[in-house]
DSSP file (Angstrom, degrees, kcal/mol; ACC not computed):
  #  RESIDUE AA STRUCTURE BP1 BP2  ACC     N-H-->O    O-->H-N    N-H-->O    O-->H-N    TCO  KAPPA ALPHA  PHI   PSI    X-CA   Y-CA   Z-CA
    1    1 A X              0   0    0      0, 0.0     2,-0.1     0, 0.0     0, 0.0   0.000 360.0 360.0 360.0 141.9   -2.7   10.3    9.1
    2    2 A X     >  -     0   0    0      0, 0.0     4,-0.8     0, 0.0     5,-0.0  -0.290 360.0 -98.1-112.6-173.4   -2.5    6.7   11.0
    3    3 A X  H  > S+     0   0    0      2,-0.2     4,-4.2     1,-0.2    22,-0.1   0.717 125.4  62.5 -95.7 -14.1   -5.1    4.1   10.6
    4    4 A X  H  > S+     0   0    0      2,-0.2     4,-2.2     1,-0.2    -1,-0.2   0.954 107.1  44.6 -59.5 -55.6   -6.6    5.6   14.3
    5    5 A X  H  > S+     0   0    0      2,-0.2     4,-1.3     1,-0.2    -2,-0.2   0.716 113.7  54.3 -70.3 -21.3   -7.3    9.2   12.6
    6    6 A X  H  X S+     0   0    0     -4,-0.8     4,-1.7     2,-0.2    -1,-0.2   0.899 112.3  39.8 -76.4 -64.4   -8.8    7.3    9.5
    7    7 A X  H  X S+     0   0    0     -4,-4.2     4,-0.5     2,-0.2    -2,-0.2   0.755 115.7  51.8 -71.8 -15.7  -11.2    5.5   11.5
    8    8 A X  H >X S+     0   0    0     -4,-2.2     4,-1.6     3,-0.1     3,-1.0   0.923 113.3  43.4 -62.8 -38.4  -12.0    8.3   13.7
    9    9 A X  H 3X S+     0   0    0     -4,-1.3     4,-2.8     1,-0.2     5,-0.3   0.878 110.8  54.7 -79.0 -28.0  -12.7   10.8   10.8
   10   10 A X  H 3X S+     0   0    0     -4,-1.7     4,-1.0     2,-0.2    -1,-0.2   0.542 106.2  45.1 -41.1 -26.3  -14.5    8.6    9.0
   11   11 A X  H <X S+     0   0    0     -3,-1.0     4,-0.9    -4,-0.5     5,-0.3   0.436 112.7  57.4-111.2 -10.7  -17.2    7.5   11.6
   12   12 A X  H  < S+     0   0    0     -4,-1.6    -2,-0.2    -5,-0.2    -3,-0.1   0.929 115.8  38.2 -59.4 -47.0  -17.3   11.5   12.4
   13   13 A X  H  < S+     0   0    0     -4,-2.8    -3,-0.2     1,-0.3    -2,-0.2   0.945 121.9  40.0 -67.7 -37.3  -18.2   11.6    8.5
   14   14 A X  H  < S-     0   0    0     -4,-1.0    -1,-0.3    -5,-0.3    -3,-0.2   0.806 102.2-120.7 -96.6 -19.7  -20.4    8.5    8.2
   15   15 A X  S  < S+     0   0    0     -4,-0.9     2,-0.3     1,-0.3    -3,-0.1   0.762  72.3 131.3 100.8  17.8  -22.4    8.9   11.6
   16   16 A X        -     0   0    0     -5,-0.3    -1,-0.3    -6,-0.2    -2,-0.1  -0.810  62.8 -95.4-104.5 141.3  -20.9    5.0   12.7
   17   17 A X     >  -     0   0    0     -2,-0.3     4,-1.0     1,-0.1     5,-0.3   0.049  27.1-121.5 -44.8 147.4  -19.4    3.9   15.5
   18   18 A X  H  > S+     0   0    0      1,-0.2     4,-3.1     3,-0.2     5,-0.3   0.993 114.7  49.5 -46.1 -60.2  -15.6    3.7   15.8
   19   19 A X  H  > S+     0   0    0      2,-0.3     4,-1.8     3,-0.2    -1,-0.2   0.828 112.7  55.2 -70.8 -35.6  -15.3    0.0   16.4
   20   20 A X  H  4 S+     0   0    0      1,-0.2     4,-0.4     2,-0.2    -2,-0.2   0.956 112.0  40.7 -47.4 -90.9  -17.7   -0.2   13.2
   21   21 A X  H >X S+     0   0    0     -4,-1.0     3,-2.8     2,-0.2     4,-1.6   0.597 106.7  61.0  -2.3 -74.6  -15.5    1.6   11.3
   22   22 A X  H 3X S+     0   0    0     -4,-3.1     4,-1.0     1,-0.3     5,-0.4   0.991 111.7  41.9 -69.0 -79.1  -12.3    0.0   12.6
   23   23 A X  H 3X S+     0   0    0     -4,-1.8     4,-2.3    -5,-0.3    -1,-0.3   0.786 104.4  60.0 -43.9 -15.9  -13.6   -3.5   11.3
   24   24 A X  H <> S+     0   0    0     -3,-2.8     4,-4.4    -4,-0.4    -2,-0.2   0.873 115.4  37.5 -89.3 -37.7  -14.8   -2.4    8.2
   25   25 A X  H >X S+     0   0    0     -4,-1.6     4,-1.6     2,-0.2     3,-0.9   0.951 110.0  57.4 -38.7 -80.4  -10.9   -1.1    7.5
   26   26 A X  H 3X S+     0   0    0     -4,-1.0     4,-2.3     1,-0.3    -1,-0.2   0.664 107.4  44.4 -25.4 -72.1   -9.6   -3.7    8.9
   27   27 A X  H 3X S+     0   0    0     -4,-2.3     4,-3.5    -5,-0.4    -1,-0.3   0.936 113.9  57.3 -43.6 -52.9  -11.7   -6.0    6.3
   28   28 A X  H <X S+     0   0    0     -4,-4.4     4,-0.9    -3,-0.9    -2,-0.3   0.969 110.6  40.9 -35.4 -55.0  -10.5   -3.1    3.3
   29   29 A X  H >X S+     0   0    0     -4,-1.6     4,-2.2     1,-0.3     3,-2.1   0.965 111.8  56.6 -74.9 -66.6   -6.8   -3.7    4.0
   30   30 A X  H 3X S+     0   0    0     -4,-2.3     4,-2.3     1,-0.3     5,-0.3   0.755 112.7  44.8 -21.0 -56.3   -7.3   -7.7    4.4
   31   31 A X  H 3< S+     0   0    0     -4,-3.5    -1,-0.3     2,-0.2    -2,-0.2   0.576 111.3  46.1 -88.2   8.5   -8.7   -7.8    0.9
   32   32 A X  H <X S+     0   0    0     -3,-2.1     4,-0.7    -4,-0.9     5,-0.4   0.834 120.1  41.6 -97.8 -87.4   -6.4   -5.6   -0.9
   33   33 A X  H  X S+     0   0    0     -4,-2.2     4,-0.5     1,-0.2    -2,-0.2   0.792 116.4  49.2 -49.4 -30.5   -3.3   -7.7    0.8
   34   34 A X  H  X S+     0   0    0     -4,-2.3     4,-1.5     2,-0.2     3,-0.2   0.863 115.3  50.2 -97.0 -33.8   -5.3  -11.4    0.3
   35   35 A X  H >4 S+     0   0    0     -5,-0.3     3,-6.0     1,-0.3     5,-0.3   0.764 118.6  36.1 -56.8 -81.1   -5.8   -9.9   -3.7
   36   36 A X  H >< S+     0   0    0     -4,-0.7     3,-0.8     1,-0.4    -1,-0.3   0.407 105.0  63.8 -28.3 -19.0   -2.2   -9.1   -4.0
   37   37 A X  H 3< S+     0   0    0     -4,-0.5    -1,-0.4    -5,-0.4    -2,-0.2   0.820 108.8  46.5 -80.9 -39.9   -1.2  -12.0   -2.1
   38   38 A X  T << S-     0   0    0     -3,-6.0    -2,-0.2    -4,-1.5    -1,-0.2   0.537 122.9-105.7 -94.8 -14.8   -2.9  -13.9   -5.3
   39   39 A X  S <  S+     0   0    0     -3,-0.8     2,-0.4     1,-0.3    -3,-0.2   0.531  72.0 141.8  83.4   9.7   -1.2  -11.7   -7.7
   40   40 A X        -     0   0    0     -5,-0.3    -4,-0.4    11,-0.1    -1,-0.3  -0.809  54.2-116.9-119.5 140.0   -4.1   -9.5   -8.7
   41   41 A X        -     0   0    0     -2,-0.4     2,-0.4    -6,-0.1    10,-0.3  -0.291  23.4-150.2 -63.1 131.3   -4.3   -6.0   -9.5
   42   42 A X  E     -A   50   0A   0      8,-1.5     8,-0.6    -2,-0.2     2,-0.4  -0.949  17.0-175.8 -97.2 142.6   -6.9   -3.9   -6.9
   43   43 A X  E     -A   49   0A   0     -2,-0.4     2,-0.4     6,-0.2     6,-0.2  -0.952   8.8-173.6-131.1 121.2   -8.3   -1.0   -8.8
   44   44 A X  E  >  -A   48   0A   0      4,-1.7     4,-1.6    -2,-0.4     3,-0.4  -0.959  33.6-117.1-128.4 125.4  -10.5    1.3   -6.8
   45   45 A X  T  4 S+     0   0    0     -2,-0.4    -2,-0.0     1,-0.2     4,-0.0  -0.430  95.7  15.7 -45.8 110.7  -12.2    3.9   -9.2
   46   46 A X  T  4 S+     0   0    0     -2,-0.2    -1,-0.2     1,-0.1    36,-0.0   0.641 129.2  57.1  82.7  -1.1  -11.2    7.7   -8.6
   47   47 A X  T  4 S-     0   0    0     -3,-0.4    -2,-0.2     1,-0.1     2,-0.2   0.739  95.8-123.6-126.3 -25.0   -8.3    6.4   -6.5
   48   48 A X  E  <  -A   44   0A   0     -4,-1.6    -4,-1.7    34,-0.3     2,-0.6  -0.552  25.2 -47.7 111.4-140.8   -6.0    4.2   -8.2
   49   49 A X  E     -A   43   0A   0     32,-1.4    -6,-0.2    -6,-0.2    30,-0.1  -0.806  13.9-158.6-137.5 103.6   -4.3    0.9   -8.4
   50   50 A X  E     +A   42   0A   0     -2,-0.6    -8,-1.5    -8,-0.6     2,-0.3  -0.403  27.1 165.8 -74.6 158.7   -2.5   -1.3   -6.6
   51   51 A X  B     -B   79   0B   0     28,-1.9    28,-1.9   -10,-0.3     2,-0.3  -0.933  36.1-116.7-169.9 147.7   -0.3   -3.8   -8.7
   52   52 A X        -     0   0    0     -2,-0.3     2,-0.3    26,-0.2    26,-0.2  -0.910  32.2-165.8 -89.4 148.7    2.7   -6.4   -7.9
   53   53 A X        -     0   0    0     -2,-0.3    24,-3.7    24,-0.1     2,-0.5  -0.907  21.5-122.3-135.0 139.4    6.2   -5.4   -9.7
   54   54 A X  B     -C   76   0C   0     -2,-0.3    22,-0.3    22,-0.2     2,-0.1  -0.787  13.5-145.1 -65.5  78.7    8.7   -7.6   -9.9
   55   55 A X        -     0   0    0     20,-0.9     2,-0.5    -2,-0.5    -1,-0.0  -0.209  20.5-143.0 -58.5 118.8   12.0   -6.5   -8.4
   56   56 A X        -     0   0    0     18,-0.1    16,-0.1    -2,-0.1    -1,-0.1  -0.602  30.5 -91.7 -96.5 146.0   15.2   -8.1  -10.6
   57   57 A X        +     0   0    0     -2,-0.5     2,-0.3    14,-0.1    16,-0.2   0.095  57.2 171.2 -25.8 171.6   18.7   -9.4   -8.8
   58   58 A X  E     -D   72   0D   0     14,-3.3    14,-1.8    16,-0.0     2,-0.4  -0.934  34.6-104.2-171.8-177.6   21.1   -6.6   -8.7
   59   59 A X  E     +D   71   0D   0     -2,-0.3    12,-0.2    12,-0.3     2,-0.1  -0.935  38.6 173.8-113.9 136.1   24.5   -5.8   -7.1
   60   60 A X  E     -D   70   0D   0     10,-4.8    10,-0.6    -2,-0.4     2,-0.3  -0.291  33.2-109.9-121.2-164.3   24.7   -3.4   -4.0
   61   61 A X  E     -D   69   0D   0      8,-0.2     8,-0.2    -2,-0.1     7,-0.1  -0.887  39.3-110.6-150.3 123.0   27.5   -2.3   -1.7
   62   62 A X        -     0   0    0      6,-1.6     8,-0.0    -2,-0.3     7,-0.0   0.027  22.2-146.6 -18.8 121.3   27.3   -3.6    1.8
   63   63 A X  S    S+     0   0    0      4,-0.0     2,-0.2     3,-0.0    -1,-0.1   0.446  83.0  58.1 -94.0  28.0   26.4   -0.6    4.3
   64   64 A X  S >  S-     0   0    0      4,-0.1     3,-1.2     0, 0.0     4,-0.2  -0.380 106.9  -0.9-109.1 178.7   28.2   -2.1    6.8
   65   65 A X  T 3  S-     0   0    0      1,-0.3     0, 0.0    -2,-0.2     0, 0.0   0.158 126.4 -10.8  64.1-151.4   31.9   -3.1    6.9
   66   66 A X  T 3  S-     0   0    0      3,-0.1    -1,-0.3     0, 0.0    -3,-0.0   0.447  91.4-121.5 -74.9  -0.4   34.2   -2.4    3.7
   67   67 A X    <   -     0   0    0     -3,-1.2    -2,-0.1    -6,-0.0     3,-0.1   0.943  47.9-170.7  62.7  48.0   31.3   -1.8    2.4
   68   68 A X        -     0   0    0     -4,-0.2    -6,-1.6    -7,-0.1     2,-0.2  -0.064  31.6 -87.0 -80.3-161.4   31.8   -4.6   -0.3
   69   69 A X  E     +D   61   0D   0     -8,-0.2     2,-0.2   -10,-0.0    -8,-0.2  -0.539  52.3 179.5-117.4 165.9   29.9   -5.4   -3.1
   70   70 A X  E     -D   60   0D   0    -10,-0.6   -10,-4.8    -2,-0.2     2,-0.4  -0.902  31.0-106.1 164.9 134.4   26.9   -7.9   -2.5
   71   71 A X  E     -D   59   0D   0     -2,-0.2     2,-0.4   -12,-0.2   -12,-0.3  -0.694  23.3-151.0 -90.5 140.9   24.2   -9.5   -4.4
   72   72 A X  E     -D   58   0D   0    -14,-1.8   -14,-3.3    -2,-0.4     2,-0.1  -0.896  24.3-131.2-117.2 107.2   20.4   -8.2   -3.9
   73   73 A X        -     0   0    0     -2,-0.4     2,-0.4   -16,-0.2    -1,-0.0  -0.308  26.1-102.8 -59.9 156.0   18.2  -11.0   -4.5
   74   74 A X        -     0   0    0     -2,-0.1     2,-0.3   -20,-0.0   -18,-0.1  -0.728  51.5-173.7-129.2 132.8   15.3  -10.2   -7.0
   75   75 A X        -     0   0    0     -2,-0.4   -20,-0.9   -18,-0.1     2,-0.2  -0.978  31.0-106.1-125.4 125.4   11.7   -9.7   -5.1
   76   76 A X  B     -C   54   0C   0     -2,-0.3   -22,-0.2   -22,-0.3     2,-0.1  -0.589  39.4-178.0 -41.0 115.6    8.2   -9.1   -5.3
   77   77 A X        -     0   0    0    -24,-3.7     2,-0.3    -2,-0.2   -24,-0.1  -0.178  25.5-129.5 -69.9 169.9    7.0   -5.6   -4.5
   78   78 A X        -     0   0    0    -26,-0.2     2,-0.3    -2,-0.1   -26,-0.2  -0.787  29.0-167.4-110.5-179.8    3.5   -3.9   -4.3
   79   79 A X  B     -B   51   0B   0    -28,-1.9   -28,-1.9    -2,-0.3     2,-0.2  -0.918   7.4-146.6-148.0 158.8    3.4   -0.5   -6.4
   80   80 A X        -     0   0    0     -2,-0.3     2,-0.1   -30,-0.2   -32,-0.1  -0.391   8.4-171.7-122.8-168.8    0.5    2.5   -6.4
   81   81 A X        -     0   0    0     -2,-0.2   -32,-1.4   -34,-0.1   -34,-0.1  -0.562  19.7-145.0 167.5  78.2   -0.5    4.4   -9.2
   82   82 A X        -     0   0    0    -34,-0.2   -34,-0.3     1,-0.1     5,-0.1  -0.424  14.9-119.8 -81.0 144.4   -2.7    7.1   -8.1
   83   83 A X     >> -     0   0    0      1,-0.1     4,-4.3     4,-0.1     5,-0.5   0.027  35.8 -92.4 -56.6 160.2   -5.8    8.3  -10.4
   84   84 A X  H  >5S+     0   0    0      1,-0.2     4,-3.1     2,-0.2     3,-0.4   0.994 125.3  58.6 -39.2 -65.1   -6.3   11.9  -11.8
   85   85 A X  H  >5S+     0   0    0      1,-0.2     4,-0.8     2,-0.2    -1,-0.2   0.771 111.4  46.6 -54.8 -30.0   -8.4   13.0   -8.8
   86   86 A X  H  45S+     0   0    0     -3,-0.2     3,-0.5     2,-0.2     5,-0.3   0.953 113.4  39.6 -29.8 -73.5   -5.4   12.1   -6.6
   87   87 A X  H ><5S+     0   0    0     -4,-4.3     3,-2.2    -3,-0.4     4,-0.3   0.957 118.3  55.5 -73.5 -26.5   -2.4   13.6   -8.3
   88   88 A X  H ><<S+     0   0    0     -4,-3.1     3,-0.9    -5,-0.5    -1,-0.3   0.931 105.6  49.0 -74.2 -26.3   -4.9   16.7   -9.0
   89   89 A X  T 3< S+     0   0    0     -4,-0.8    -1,-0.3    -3,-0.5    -2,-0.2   0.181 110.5  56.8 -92.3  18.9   -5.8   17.2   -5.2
   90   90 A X  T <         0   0    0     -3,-2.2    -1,-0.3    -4,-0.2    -2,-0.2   0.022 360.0 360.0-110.2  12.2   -2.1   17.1   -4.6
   91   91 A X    <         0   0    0     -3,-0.9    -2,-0.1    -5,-0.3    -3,-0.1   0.686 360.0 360.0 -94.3 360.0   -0.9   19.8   -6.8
C-alpha cells in the first residue's frame, strides 16, 4: 500500500474528503519525523514504536572494484517495533 491507497481507503472509511485526509497524513508523518528528528521515541498504542538506534563504525568490502576493504562510518537509524496486535494480524 502507497501513501495514495492509504489516503484513499481511509476517507472511504472515515466519510472525509481525500485532500482532508491527505493533510491530515501528511501532518502524522511530519510529527513522527520532527519527534525523531529530536531524538524521541513515538509510541502509538496498539501499533508500536518508533525509536532511533545508533549504527557503530564497521568495516565493509567495497561493491565496486577489487572490492577492497572500507570503513562504514557509524549512523543514526530509525527502528520499528511493532505491538502484539501487529505481529498477531500478521501470522
Amino acid at each position: 500500500m502507497n501513501k495514495a491507497e492509504l489516503v484513499a481507503a481511509i476517507s472511504s472509511k472515515a466519510g472525509l474528503t481525500k485532500k482532508d485526509v491527505d493533510v491530515v497524513v501528511d501532518l502524522l508523518f511530519d510529527e513522527i519525523e520532527n519527534s525523531l528528528a529530536k531524538g524521541q521515541e513515538v509510541k502509538i498504542s496498539g501499533f508500536g514504536n518508533f525509536f532511533v538506534k545508533d549504527r557503530k563504525e564497521r568495516v565493509g568490502t567495497s561493491p565496486v572494484g577489487d572490492h577492497h576493504r572500507i570503513k562504514i562510518p557509524a549512523t543514526k537509524t530509525v527502528g520499528f517495533k511493532p505491538s502484539k496486535n501487529i505481529k498477531a494480524a500478521v501470522k
